[in-house]
Each structure stands twice: as C-alpha cells, then as structure tokens.
C-alpha angles and dihedrals in degrees: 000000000000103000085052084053097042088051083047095053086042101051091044087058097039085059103040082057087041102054095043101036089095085054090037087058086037090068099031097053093049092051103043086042091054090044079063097052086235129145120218100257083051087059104042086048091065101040088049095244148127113276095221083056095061084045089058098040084052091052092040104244102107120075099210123195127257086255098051090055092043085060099044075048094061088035090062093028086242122120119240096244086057094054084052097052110100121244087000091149098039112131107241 
C-alpha cells in the first residue's frame, strides 16, 4: 500500500514540475536575460534562434528543447538547470 501511495505522491509532484516548468523558464529566461542587459534578438542571435522564439519561450508559449535551452544558458553565462529552477533569479 505504500509503495501505491509513494508512485501517487510522485506523480502529483512530477506533474505539478512538469505543467509549470514553461512558465518556470518563462520567468527565468526574462529575467536572466534583463540581468545581461541584452535585448531578444541579442540573445537569439547567440543561441542561434528565431527572435520572435525567444519572444514565445519568455511569454511561455513556446516548449523549447533541451538544446535550445543549453544554448540561451551559454548566451547569459547561466546553466539550463539554473533557468528551470524555479525562482532561480528572485532577489532574497
């Protein structure tokens, strides 16, 4: 009964990370980028993407790859498990 349970608990909380992490990088990625002093096209020009994607990743409505994070990670000297953590640039 416990290990039922223990898979329930898991998968609640798999799914809660799961369902925020594109506001999660939102967030994360708007922020890291403003902390730069770079503007969007700066940064898709780094990380070798579209302007208006960065646009859509920041607003939450674009599911970027793993790659494509990795790469807005180098362009803000940042790592992408840092942009989806959440709360990663909040002041403390």
């Amino acid at each position: 009964m416990l290990t039922i349970v223990h898979g329930i608990i898991v998968y609640i909380c798999l799914h809660y990370m799961m369902e925020n992490l594109p506001q999660i990088l939102a967030k994360n990625l708007r922020k890291a980028r403003n902390l730069s002093s770079i503007s969007q096209e700066d940064l898709a020009d780094a990380a070798q993407i579209d302007r208006t994607y960065v646009s859509g990743i920041e607003q939450g409505k674009r599911n970027p790859t793993i790659d494509v994070v990795g790469r807005c990670a180098v362009a803000l000297n940042t790592t992408a498990a840092t942009l989806l953590t959440k709360n990663a640039f909040d002041e403390n």
